[in-house]
Residue, then its C-alpha position, 0 to 999 in steps of 0.5 A: x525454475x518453476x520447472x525444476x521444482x515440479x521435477x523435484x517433488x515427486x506429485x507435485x502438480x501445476x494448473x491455471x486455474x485456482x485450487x479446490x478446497x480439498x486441494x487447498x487442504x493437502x498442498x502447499x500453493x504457489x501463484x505466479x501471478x503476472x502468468x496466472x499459474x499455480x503449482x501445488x506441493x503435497x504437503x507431505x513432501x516438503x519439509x519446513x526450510x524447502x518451504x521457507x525457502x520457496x515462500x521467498x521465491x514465489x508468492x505464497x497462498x495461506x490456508x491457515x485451520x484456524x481461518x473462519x469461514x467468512x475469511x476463506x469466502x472473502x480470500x476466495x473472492x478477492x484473490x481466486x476468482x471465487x463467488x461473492x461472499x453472501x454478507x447480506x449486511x455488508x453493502x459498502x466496503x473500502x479495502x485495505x491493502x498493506x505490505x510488510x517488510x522486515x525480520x521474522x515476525x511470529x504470526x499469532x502476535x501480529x494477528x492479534x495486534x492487528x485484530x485489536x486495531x481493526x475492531x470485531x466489525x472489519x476483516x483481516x485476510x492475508x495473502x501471503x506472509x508479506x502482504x495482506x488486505x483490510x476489509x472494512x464494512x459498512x463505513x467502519x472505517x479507519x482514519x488515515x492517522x490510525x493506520x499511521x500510528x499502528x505502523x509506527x506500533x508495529x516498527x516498535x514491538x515487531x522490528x517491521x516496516x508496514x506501508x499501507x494503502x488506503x482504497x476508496x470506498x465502493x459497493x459490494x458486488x462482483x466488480x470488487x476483485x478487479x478494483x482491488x487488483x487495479x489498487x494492488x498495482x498502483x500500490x505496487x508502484x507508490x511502494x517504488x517511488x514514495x518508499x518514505x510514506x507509511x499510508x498511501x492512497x490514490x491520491x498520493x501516488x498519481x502526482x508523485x507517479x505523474x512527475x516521475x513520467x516525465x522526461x528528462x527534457x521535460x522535467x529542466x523546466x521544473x528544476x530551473x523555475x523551482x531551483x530555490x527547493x534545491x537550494x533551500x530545504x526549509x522553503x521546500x518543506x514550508x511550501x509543502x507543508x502549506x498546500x498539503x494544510x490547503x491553504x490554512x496558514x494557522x494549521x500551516x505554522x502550527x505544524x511547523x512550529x514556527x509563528x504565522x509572520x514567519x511563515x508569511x514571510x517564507x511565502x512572500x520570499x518564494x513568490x519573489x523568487x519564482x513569480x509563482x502565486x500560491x493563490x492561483x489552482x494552476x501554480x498551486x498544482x505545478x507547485x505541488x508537483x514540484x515540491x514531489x520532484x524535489x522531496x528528499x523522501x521522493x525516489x527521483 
């Protein structure tokens, strides 16, 4: 397809390496990221639908003139190979990835909503018009029920489903585009198999991804020791709900909405029923990921 495309645009041209700043200004840029090809369109050749059209069809590089400086350094950085960005100030930073599903948005009015929610101190880069990251500095950083109210504002005002994932702090250097694509990746995956989750991290994915690994002769086990999650939602959701609190009983209830001999006596029922202690690490983890297996929300 890339090949027909470059026939039909009279100039238009394709190389392995990333574009030049005068190229950025004067071409319309497609990766293929998985084989590290770009192909460039003048901008002068294609007319607004022929772009639309290709921006579903391949994965898009956004040089918008309104872009400030430090935000071209950081795109440059993170997704083209380019120079550390010389922010002298900026020593720690946790990068946000995020991906947006959903009708057509106007661009202006999800800049602003996400520059009024990630503060004057953070930096928001966008990929392509679906995907883009957070970079947070210096431990300006955001909590996990922030990120999980902003998606629900942006599914009420924008009719658009955003999933984010949460990176893990590192320091500023040159080792920080491969974390950030080694994140991307793993994102990639906890999009597929936890698609009911708004906020990801590393930690959520890997055991969800660890159980879905499995085989199906080594998962019978799981469904013949766990088979009461199966036959009975409300102990599945207690007993998630509960090792997800760590433990804590009192938060445990509060959340559930039900009072703390209640819960106690869900516990005591699914201990009787498998013979797993919620006491134990061990169980408490073979526990979990059955829970995971389980999950309604979980893609099995």
């Amino acid at each position: 397809m890339k090949h027909k495309l470059l026939s039909y645009f009279q100039h238009a041209i394709e190389q392995t390496s990333p574009p030049s700043s005068s190229q950025l200004e004067t071409y319309h840029w497609f990766i293929l990221s998985a084989q590290k090809e770009w192909f460039g369109i003048p901008k002068k050749e294609i007319n607004d639908s022929q772009l639309d059209l290709l921006k579903n069809l391949f994965d898009y590089f956004i040089l918008e003139e309104k872009n400030h400086k430090e935000e071209l350094v950081w795109k440059q950085f993170l997704f083209l190979q380019g120079k550390i960005p010389s922010d002298i100030e900026a020593t720690s930073i946790r990068l946000i990835q995020f991906h947006i599903q959903g009708k057509e948005w106007e661009k202006k009015l999800m800049n602003d909503a996400f520059t009024d929610f990630i503060g004057k101190n953070n930096l928001l880069i966008w990929k392509n018009h679906h995907e883009g990251v957070i970079v947070e500095k210096n431990q300006h950083n955001l909590q996990e029920e922030a990120f999980a109210s902003f998606s629900k504002a942006i599914q009420s005002d924008f009719y658009a489903t955003i999933t984010f994932f949460i990176g893990k702090e590192v320091k500023l250097n040159t080792t920080l585009p491969v974390i950030s694509t080694q994140e991307r990746e793993l994102f990639s995956k906890g999009l597929e198999i936890i698609p009911s989750q708004n906020v990801l991290s590393f930690e959520k994915i890997l055991p969800t991804l660890f159980i879905h690994r499995l085989l199906e002769n080594e998962l019978e086990l799981f469904y013949h020791c766990f088979s009461i999650f199966k036959e009975d939602k409300e102990i599945l959701h207690t007993i998630q709900t509960f090792i997800e609190n760590n433990g804590h009983s009192t938060n445990t209830a509060k959340q559930l909405f039900i009072h703390r001999n209640t819960l106690q006596y869900r516990l005591d029922r699914f201990t009787e029923k498998t013979g797993f202690h919620l006491k134990d690490f061990n169980s408490l983890f073979t526990i979990y990921l059955a829970c995971l297996l389980f999950h309604p929300g979980h893609k099995q």
